[in-house]
Structures are given as C-alpha cells and as structure tokens.
N, C-alpha and C positions, 0 to 999 in steps of 0.2 A: 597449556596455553598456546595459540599459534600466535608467532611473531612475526613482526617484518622482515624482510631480508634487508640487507643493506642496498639501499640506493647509490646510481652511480649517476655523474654528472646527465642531464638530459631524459633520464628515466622516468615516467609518473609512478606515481604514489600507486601500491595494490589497493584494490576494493578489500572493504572492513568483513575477515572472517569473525563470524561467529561462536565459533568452537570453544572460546573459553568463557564465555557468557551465555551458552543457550537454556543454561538452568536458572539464573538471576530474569532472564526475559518470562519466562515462564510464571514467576513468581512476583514477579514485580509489574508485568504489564499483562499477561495471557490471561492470569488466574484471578483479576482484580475488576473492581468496576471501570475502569480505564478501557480494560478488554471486552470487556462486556460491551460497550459501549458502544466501539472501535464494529462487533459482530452483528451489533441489533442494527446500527447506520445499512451498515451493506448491507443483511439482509432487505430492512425496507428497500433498499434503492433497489432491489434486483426485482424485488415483487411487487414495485410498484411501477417498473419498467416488463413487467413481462419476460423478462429474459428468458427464454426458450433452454432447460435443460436437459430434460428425459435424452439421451440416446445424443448428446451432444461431446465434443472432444475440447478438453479444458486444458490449459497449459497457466500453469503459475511457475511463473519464473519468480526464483528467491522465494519462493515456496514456504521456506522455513520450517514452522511445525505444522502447519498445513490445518488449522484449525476452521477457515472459513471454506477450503477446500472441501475438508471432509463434509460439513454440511451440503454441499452441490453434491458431492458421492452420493449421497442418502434419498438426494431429489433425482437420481440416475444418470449424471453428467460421469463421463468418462477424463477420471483427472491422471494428469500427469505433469509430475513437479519436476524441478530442478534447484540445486541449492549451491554454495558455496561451502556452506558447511555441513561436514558429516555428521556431528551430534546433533542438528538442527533434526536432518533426515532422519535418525535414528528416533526422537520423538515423533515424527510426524508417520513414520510406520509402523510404529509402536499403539498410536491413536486409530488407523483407520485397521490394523489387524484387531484391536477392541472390539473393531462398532461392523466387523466383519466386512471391510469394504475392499474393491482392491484399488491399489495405486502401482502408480509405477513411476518409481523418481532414480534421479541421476545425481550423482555429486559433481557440477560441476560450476565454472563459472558464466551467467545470465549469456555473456557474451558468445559462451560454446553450447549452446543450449540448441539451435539451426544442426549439428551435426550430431548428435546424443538421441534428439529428439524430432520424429520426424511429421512437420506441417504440413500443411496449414492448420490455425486453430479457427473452431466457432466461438471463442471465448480464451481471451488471454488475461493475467488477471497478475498486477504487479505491486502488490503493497507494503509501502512502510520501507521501501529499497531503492529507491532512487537517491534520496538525498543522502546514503551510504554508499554513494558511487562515484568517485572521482573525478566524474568529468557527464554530471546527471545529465542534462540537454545534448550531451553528442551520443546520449546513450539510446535516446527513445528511437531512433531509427532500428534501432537492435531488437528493441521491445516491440515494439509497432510492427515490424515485417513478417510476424508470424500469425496477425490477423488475417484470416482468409476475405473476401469481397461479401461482403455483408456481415460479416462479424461485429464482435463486442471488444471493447477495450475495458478491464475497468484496472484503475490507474487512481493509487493513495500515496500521496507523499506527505511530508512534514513541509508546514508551511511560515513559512515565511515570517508575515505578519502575524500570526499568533504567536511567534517563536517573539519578535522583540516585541509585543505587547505583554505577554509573558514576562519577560526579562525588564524591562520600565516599572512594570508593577509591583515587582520584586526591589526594586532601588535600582538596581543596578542599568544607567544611565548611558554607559560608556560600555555597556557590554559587546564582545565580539558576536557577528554574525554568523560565525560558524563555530564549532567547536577549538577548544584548545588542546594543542600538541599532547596531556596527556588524557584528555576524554577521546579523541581518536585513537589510541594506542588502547586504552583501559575500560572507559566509557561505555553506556551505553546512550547517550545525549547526538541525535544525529548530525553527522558532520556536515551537510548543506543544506539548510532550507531552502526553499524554494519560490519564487515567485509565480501566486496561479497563474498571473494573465502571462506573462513568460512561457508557461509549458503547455496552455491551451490555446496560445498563436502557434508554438512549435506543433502541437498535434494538428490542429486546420493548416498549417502550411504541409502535412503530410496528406492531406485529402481528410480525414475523420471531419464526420460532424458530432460538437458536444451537446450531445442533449440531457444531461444533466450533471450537475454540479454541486457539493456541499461541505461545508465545514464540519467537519468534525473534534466533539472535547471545547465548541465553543462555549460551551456554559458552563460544565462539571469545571475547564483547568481554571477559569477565571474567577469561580467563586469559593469561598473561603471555607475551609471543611467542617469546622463548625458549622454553618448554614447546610452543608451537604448532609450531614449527620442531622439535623435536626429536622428538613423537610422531608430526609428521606430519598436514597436512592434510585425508587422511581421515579419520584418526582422532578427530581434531574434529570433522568435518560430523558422522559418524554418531552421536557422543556428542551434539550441538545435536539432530537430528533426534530422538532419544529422547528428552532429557530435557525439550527443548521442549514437547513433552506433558504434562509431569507437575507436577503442586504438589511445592514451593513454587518451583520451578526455572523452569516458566515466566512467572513472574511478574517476575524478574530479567532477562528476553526483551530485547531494543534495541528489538526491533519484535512486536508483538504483528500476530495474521493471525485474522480470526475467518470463520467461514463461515456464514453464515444464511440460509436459505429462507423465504419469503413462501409462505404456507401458500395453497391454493388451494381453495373449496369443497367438492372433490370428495375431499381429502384426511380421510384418517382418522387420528386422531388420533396413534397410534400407527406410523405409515410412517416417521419419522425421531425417534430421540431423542438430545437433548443428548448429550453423552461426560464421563465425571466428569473 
C-alpha cells in the first residue's frame, strides 16, 4: 500500500496514489455499468464532435488503466500516458499488449509529465483526476500547456453538484464537501469536487473555447437500482446519454466531461461554436 510521508509545517498534502486500490477501481468502477457508462458518454462526445484521430499524438495525463485510451489506439491515435501509479500502468500495458497496440507510458507525476514526455499534443485527455489533485484549479495550467494551437482538451472531473445532490438524497444533510481524513488515505470517494462553471471560466480565461459540455451518471447515480434492474440497463445508458446534454439535468451529472479546443491563428471565428 503506498503511504503518505509525514508532513512538515507549510508543506501541501501529495496527490492520491493509486497503487493500493488499482484493482478495487477495476472492479468496482472499470468493469461495471458505472464504467460503461462513464466509456459510451466519451465515446459519443468524440464522434459526434469529429475529433480527428487516425495518425494523431494523444497524451493522457493520469492515464490510469488506459481504457478509453486504448479505444483511440484502435481508431490509430498515437497514445502516450503518464500515471502516478505503477500498478495503474501495469494494467493499462497489460490491456493495449492484448488488443496488440503500442503505448508508451511513464510513471510519473501529471506535473512532470512536460519533461518524460515530449509536446506538443493534438489531443490531451485528463479524466476522473483532477478532483484527486490538491490544489485542482492551480493545476489546469499544467494540463492545458501541452495542447498544441488547434488542439483538443477533453477534461472529466467529479462534480460538484451531483456530489451533494447525491449526498441530500442519501439523508445525509450536513455532509462534507470533500472527502474525509480516512476516504483520502483509504478511499476511493474523490477528494474535491468541482464546480463546472468554476473550471470552464478557468479553461476560457486560458484562451480554450468550450464547445461542448455534459453530465455524466446523471440518471443511472440518481435512480434507485430496483428501477435500474427493472428497465434495464440500456435503458438507462441511453436515457444518461440524452439527458446528459441538457439543462438542468446535466448539472446533477457525477462527473461532468467538457471538450475544449485551443483556438489556432489560422482559425476563424466561427469554425466551432459552443452547444447551448
């Protein structure tokens, strides 16, 4: 299990390794309809955005097991990960030596990833790791700077408001905003959610235009698994897939997914616009 080191006066807290939980995530969120879910969203959003893969240079930072990675491998995107933890990697090279693909990943931290790994990307892609980062909003400049000038951002964090509509619906009235002192040590419950309009003024104050946005698990985490079980789990994905789009419903999302393009000289204003 990796631990923390001891803190000294003035220090921040490290980022959450994974290493002793990468087989609980596997099975509790990777291999479940949760995951599923979490796969089919991005996919739509990538193929109904066009994103340009064939013969393109992909960087997932926090990479993990590299699951929505390998699918871009298979559409001929050239991925290269980077992680914090090494059992993470150890499944995510394990997966794309499988399906015969190559990767090339680094064990490091997001933050060193500029020197391991060498930019610009046409496609950066940061999911489900932000809100496990100690200090998420001073972080996105780190993530952000390895978009090349017309590139892709796409960018999943744990959200916010789904997290305490979540937590109200449960009883729990008085519950904390972020995780508690032993879910951050032991946990896998993420330690900051996030507010969207918060990280999509931080991405437009870097120059990115967001031209699309969605909730994600707003419908599967709110409804009650009796009814899940009984309509049937397609019938939920494609109900999240839709409504996840739309106000006010994606904003009750678990995980919010936003897609943003760093605008390029040569671009004319109107080549991409937001989606209401």
């Amino acid at each position: 299990m990796t631990t923390r080191p001891e803190l000294h006066s003035g220090e921040r807290q490290p980022d959450r390794n994974f290493d002793d939980i990468a087989g609980r995530f596997r099975r509790t969120i990777y291999d479940t309809p949760k995951g599923q879910l979490r796969l089919a969203a991005l996919q739509q959003d990538f193929q109904d955005l066009k994103i340009p893969l064939e013969g393109k240079r992909v960087l997932d930072l926090g990479g993990g097991q590299g699951q929505f990675a390998l699918q871009l491998a298979k559409q001929g995107a050239d991925i290269q990960l980077c992680d914090l933890s090494e059992e993470m990697i150890r499944h995510a090279r394990s997966a794309f030596n499988d399906a015969q693909q190559p990767l090339h990943a680094v064990c490091c931290p997001l933050q060193d990833a500029g020197q391991q790994l060498q930019g610009p990307f046409d496609l950066v892609m940061n999911h489900a790791v932000l809100e496990w980062l100690e200090a998420p909003l001073q972080e996105l400049p780190t993530i952000t700077r390895h978009v090349r000038d017309g590139g892709w951002l796409s960018l999943m964090f744990y959200n916010l408001h789904g997290h305490e509509w979540r937590q109200l619906m449960n009883g729990r009235t008085h519950a904390p905003q972020g995780a508690t002192d032993r879910l951050r040590k032991e946990g896998n419950a993420p330690q900051h959610p996030l507010d969207p309009q918060a990280v999509m003024q931080a991405l437009e104050q870097q120059g990115f235009e967001i031209v699309r946005w969605r909730g994600i698990r707003c419908i599967h985490d709110h409804m009650h698994q009796k009814i899940r079980e009984r309509i049937g789990q397609q019938s939920v994905q494609d109900a999240d897939l839709e409504f996840g789009l739309k106000d006010p419903y994606r904003l009750l999302g678990r995980y919010i997914h936003v897609m943003a393009r760093k605008p390029s000289s040569a671009d004319s204003s109107d080549t991409h616009r937001s989606q209401p």
